[in-house]
Each structure stands twice: as structure tokens, then as C-alpha cells.
C-alpha positions, 0 to 999 in steps of 0.5 A: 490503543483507543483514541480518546475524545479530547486527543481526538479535539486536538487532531482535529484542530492540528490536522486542520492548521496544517491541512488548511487549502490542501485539496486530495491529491490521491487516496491509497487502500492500506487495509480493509480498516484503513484509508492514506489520502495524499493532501497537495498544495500548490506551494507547501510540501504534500501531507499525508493524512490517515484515516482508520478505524482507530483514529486519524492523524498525520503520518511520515510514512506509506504501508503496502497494502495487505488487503482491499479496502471496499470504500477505496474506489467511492472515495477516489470517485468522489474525493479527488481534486476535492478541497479538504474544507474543514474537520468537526467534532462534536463535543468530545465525541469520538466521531470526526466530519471530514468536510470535502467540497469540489466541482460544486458538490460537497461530501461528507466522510464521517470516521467513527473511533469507537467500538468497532469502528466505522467509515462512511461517506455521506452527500452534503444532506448526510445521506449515507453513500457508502459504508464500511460495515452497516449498523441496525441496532436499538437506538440507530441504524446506518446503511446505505440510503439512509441518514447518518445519525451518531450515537447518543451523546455521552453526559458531562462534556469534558471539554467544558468542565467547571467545578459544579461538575464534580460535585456530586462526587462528594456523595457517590458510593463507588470508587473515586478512579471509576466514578471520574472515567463514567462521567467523565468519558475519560479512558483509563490511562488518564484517570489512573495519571490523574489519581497518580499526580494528585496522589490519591488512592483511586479505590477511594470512594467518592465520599470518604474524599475531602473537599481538598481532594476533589478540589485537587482531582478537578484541578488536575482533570481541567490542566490535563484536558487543556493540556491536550487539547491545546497542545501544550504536550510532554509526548510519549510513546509506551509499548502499546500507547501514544501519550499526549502528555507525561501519564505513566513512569515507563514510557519513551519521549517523543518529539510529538504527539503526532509523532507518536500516534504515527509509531503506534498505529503504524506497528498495529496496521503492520504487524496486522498486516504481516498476520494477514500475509503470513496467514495466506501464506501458511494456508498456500504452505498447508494446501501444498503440503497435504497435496504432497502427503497424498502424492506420497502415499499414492507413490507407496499404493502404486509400488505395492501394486506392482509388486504384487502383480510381479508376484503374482506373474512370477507365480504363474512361471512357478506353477509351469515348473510344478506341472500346472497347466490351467489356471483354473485348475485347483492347486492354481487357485490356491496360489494365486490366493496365497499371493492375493489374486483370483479368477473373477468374470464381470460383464462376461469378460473374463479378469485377473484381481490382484488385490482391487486391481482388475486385469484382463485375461485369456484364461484359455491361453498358456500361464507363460502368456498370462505372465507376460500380460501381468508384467506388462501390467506391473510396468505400466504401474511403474510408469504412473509411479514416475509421473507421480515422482515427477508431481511430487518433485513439482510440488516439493518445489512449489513448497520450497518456494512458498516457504521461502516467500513467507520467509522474505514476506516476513522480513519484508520492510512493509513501512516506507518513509515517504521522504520531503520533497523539494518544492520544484519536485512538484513539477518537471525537473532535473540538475543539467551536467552544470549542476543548474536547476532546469523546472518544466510544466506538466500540463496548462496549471503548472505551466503557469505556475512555472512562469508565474511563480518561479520566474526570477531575474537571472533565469531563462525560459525555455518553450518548444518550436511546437503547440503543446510544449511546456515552458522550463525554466533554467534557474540563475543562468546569467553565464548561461552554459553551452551544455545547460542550453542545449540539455534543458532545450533538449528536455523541453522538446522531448516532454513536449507533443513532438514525444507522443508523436515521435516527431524529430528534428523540432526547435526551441528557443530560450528567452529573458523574462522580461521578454514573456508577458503574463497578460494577453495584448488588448483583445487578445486570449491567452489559453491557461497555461499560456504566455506573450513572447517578444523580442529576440528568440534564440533558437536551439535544434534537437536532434533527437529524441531521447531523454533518462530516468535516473534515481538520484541521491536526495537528501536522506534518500533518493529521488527519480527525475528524468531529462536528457542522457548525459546529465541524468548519467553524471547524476545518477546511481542508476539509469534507463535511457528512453526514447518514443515507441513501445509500451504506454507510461504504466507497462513502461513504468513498470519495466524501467522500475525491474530495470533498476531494481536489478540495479540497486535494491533501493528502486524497489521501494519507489512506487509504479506511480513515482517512475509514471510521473517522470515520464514523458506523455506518450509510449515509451521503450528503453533502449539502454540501462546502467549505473550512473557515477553517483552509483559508481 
């Protein structure tokens, strides 16, 4: 599918409603033609925003990578944290400037629809930094160093049509259909659904026309175009096309363009990728199977040499019972090359060849002697035949399993939704064994928007005995719980510094929010993150220091959160009790997702990234795994 110019205007008017304030957040490679930026916004859901080679648009869904993307690592220099500050296009060119600011810099990524395609990153001066593939040719050249310059403009842009553009229709002397898609830019699926709703034949020439129809084939060009441009959509989906509005008979409704778009491109990156995998994949299958032939055939070699030389020995005993005492002597030559051997001297040593392999021999010693040596020969051959049959069934295995590999790569869901979260998701958060919400900060910015944002009459607010701690909230608590307290008191200890440093035996205490004041007294400094506490603190011990990552049920998926033991077990499917030591957050991310994976196949699909976030700062090691009793 290509994207057209006016589908293109459109995305980039949507794209940047919906994008509007949301900075890059994270920036996945999905292949080598396609980027997903991770859009976050302090108070709106997260978005996520693909950049192809064949378009942009707004996606529902994540795709595992299938192979390196060379601009991945520049972009996630340069993008991130950065603001998305607007989209442009010009015209009804198939080219979009993704405008990103930060840190007092500005980049430019300049993704190309056409032809092959392209992906650039350009400085504020449009100064080319990096590049998916370098152009030289007659009317441009792009690379690295130079000034970005777009193609030549195409003629009439569409998206300003007036009558007097068709006019020269009247007089042309080709088909109607193909003089309306060259001047007007416009791809074939629109001109063929232009020709069909105005009912005319589009193998018309543009004079044999009347002036009725040319006034019908402009009305309806100028509503299509507005249509999709303005978003006034009746979308579809064909097998292999995404349709703004209703242009073809055989096609699927859809909810929205986006939507569809999504479907579409989606399928083509992952039957791609599936190609990609699968191709690897034969060749590792193709690679074993030619080593396997050769160790076969080395079987069959090694065999008919030992038989050979069996026979050869079992000749010389023949010779003894005929009368034959040298074997030199002519009758002794004769048989040996009845049976494929001869006398033969290299380098002065003396030797036996039984077809190409060379023996050593005493010509002078008995034949009875001679035969012994060529058996122990014959044996030794036997040997490399059971080291051989050894690699043969080493390989046959590696074989099994590669078939097998692909088998499962094939059936491989390489599509995972990525589910809505909830606006506490964005910060620490769990459900207490009273089903009370309980969020935390995650570093000095959240913190403050913890208390600064969600701070509500009714609610509680907790912050460790400790420089470093993070402020949690537990929400409508007016009956206030014995077990609520003591858990979010408990999850505000263990996600504060005393976890890094394995500090035991540390406080909390939980206040009113009348009680936190937001500003500092007259003179006074307050840290971001940071806030005033008077009154009364009331004051909850830890003991220890043990927190669960537990996957939950959410929504129409699931969800990980971490906190305290017992909460996290009433909750959960599945479990891994934690507590400070061991392996840093990546290696014990990495080993809590095996742990529940042998669990429940779902943990599968949760991403490294998603089990490191639920984890406290600092080293970690599980001390026990389970099924929870949502999971029972």
C-alpha cells in the first residue's frame, strides 16, 4: 500500500491534535524500515506513533523486532525527552517534518513516502545527520554533511483545487482516468472511485467529455479530497489497502482510517518479518542439513574403508594356508590387487595402500604379523566411524530443533497489543489487601505530581523516615485500615534508598493533606520534588524489607505492579517475592519475567522493560515464586 499525499495531510493534522505537548518517551526499532516512538504526557495516556518508510500514523500495537534499524541508536541520542512541537507538510507532498525541540536544540526527522522511501535526521539548519539510505542523483543528492532538499514539486496541488484546473481536460487526447491521476497526483484507487461514483467511463478521452461531466468528475475530485483531508471518513479496509472513505465494493468497515491504516501496515511489517525469520531460519535448517549429508557420507567412506582392509588382512591369512610366505612373492601381489591393495615405498618407508589409504608395514616380518597390524588398521577406522555417528546424531538433533524453532517462529504471535493503561500506571502504584489504591513517586518530577496532582481530601500521605523517600499516597482513606497503613508504609520504606542500601529497621509515618504545604516558609528552599510537613506524624516501623512483583488482571489484559507481599498475593496470578542483594534491576528483571513465565504464558508477552519499571532502585534477588489467588 502507498500512502497518498492528501491521506498523508490528514495524518498529519490528526497526528499532531492528538500528539500535541507529548514529548518521546522511548524509541523501539521494529526493522530496518520502520521506527515506534513512545509519546508520553504528564496527564493524557501514552501514544504510540510509527514512522515507516511507507507512512506514518498512530498504532494499537507493539511488533517484535525482526532486524536492526541503523538510525535507532541517533534517534534515541538525539530524541529523547525531546517535545514533538509540530508536523508539516508541504502541499500535498508525500514527505512529513517531524519537528522535535529540547534542551535548547531542535531536530528535524524528515520521513519520505515515495519510491523506496527514506528517513533522515536533520539539525534545525536541515543539515543531514543521518540517513536510511544516501540519494545522488540528477536533480538531488542526500547524505550525510549536506542540506536536505526535497524532490522537485509535482504540478497542480490538490489540496487547492478550483474549477480552472480542470479545464484543460476539455482539450486533452488521452484518457480522462489517466489525465485526472497525472495532473492531479492522485493514485489510482481514488481515480478509479472518482470515475465509478460519477459514473463515466475513464477510457474516455478528456475531449470526447461534456461539459456536464468534467463539471461532475471536478465536484467529485474537490468532495473526496475534502473528505479525507477533513476527516469526514466512511473507512475501510481491502485486503491489501486502508480507505479513508468508501472507493471500492469489496472492502471491510472500520472504525477509522487510523484504524485501518494500523491493520494494513501492520500485516505487511509482520508478514516481512516473518519472511525475514523464516529465511534465517531455512538457511541455519540448510547449513545443518548439508553438514549432516557430508558426515553421512563420511560414515559410508569410513565403512568401505575398513572393509577393505578386513579384507585385505583376511587375505594374508589366505595366502599362509595356500603356501605363500613373502608378500612380495608374485602370487601375493596378485591377490593383494585382486582385492584392491599394493606394495608401495614413499620416502624409503615402506607401506601397504589399501585403495588411497596408506599403512605402514614390516615387509620382511611374517604375513600372520602383517594381518594383525591391517586389523588393528580396520579398527582404528571403526573408531572414527563411532565418533562420526556420534556428530551425525549431534546434528540430527541441532536439526530437530531448528525445525522446530521455525515451526514455533512461525506461529509466533509477533503482534502485541499494547493495552490502555490507567493514569496512576504512570507512576508506583498498587491495590492494598483492602482493595485501596496506594500511588508513589518515582524520582523528584513524579513525586511532585503525586502530591501536587492527586492529593485529594480523604486521602493519606505517606514519606519514609529517610532522605530519598518518595511520597505515596493512599487514596479515599477516611476509615483509614490497620493493614492498608501498615502495606503502603511498607512500599514506602522498601522504594525508598534504605532498598539500595539494605537498610532495615527504617520508619514512616502517613499525614493529612492539610498537613503537606506545597510552598516553602519565607526563605526558605524546597528541593523539586520536595514538600513542608506540619503537625502531628504518625509513625509506622518496618521490619523488613520485602516487596512482590505480581501480574494482575486488567482490564482486558494484564497488568505488572509491585509492593508489599501479602496484597500483591491476594491480587495476583502470579508472583515473585523480592528483597535487596543479588542481581541489578536488568538481570533481575530478566529473571522475575523466566520465573513467571513458567507460570502463566502471559508474562511472556510483558516486555524486560515492563517488569524494570516495577522494580525498586537498587539490586534485587527472588527469594520465592507462586501463583497468586487471582491465579488460583
Amino acid at each position: 500500500m502507498a500512502l497518498a499525499g492528501i491521506e498523508l495531510r490528514y495524518l498529519v493534522d490528526h497526528i499532531t491534535e492528538r500528539a500535541r505537548d507529548y514529548y518521546v518517551s522511548n524509541i523501539y526499532g521494529v526493522d530496518k524500515n520502520s521506527v515506534l516512538f513512545k509519546l508520553h504526557h504528564t496527564q493524557k495516556e501514552d501514544l504510540f506513533m510509527m514512522i515507516s518508510t511507507s507512512g506514518v500514523w498512530l498504532t494499537g500495537v507493539k511488533i517484535a523486532q525482526t532486524e536492526p534499524n541503523r538510525l535507532l541508536k541517533r534517534l534515541r541520542g538525539d530524541l529523547l525527552r525531546f517535545r514533538l512541537k509540530r508536523i508539516e507538510q508541504k502541499g500535498a507532498e508525500r514527505i512529513a517534518y517531524f519537528v522535535f525541540e529540547g534542551f535548547e536544540k531542535e531536530f528535524v526527522v524528515v520521513a519520505e513516502f515515495f519510491g523506496d522511501g527514506n528517513i533522515l535526521v536533520c539539525n534545525s539548519e536541515m543539515k543531514i545527520l543521518a540517513l536510511q539510505h544516501s540519494i545522488d542523483v540528477r536533480h538531488r543528492k542526500l547524505g550525510v554533511g549536506l542540506a536536505y532538499s526535497p524532490p522537485p514539486a509535482s504540478g497542480t496541488d490538490v489540496l487547492k483545487l478550483a474549477e480552472s484546473d480542470f479545464a484543460l481536460l476539455a482539450s486533452s487526447d488521452i484518457p480522462s482516468a489517466k489525465w485526472l491521476g497525472r495532473n492531479m497526483g492522485l493514485p489510482k484507487k481514488y481515480v478509479e472511485g472518482i470515475f465509478g461514483i460519477a459514473q463515466i467511463d475513464p477510457g474516455t478521452v478528456g475531449r470526447d467529455l461534456s461539459g456536464a461531466q468534467i463539471a461532475k468528475i471536478c465536484e467529485i475530485t474537490t468532495k473526496t479530497i475534502h473528505d479525507v483531508v477533513s476527516g469526514n471518513h466512511d473507512a475501510a479496509v481491502t485486503e491489501t489497502d486502508a480507505l479513508p472513505v468508501r472507493l471500492a465494493e469489496e472492502c471491510v468497515p472500520v472504525p477509522s482510517f487510523m484504524e485501518g491504516l494500523d491493520r494494513i501496515f501492520t500485516k505487511g511489517i509482520v508478514e516481512r518479518g516473518r519472511s525475514i525469520r523464516s529465511g534465517d531460519s531455512e538457511k541455519v535448517i540448510e547449513e545443518l542439513q548439508t553438514r549432516l549429508d557430508e558426515q553421512q557420507r563420511a560414515i559410508g567412506t569410513v565403512k568401505a574403508k575398513s572393509d577393505s582392509i578386513s579384507r585385505v588382512a583376511n587375505s594374508l591369512y589366505d595366502m599362509v594356508s595356500r603356501g605363500i610366505t613373502s608378500i612380495r612373492d608374485e602370487p601375493a601381489l596378485a591377490i593383494l590387487a585382486t582385492n584392491g591393495a599394493r606394495l608401495a615405498t614413499e620416502k624409503g618407508v615402506p607401506l601397504l595402500l589399501v585403495h588411497d589409504e596408506k599403512i605402514k608395514i614390516d615387509p620382511d616380518s611374517p604375513l600372520q604379523s602383517m594381518a594383525s597390524v591391517l586389523f588393528d588398521a580396520a579398527k582404528r577406522q571403526s573408531g572414527a566411524t563411532r565418533s562420526i555417528e556420534a556428530a551425525v546424531a549431534r546434528t540430527e538433533k541441532k536439526l530437530e530443533e531448528a525445525r522446530s524453532k521455525t515451526d514455533a517462529q512461525m506461529r509466533m504471535e509477533a503482534v502485541s497489543h499494547i493495552r490502555k493503561k490507567g493514569w496512576y500506571e504512570r507512576y508506583r502504584w498498587f491495590y492494598t489487601s483492602d482493595s485501596m489504591l496506594a500511588i508513589g513517586g518515582r524520582d523528584a518530577p513524579s513525586n511532585s505530581a503525586v502530591v501536587r496532582k492527586h492529593m485529594d481530601e480523604g486521602d493519606k500521605i505517606f514519606h519514609a523516615d529517610i532522605f530519598g523517600s518518595p511520597f505515596f499516597i493512599l487514596k479515599k482513606a477516611q476509615d483509614l485500615p490497620v493493614s492498608s497503613v501498615n502495606e503502603v508504609a511498607h512500599a514506602t520504606v522498601c522504594f525508598s534508598r534504605a532498598w539500595r542500601e539494605g537498610m532495615y529497621g527504617v520508619s514512616a509515618y502517613w499525614v493529612n493533606p492539610e498537613q503537606v504545604k506545597k510552598s516553602a516558609p519565607s526563605g526558605e528552599f524546597l528541593p523539586k520534588g520536595s514538600f513542608t510537613i506540619e503537625g502531628q506524624r504518625n509513625f509506622v516501623k518496618t521490619e523488613t524489607l520485602r516487596l512482590a512483583v505480581g501480574m494482575i488482571p486488567h482490564g482486558d489484559g494484564h497488568a505488572l505492579t509491585c509492593g508489599p507481599p501479602d496484597p500483591i498475593r491476594i491480587k495476583s496470578i502470579c508472583y515473585a517475592v523480592i528483597e535487596p542483594g543479588g542481581s541489578e534491576m536488568a538481570d533481575a528483571a530478566k529473571k522475575i519475567k523466566i520465573e513467571l513465565s513458567k507460570l502463566e504464558d502471559a508474562a511472556k508477552e510483558m516486555s524486560i522493560d515492563d517488569f524494570v519499571r516495577v522494580l525498586p532502585a537498587g539490586k534485587s534477588q527472588i527469594k520465592e515464586t507462586g501463583r497468586g489467588d487471582a491465579g488460583a
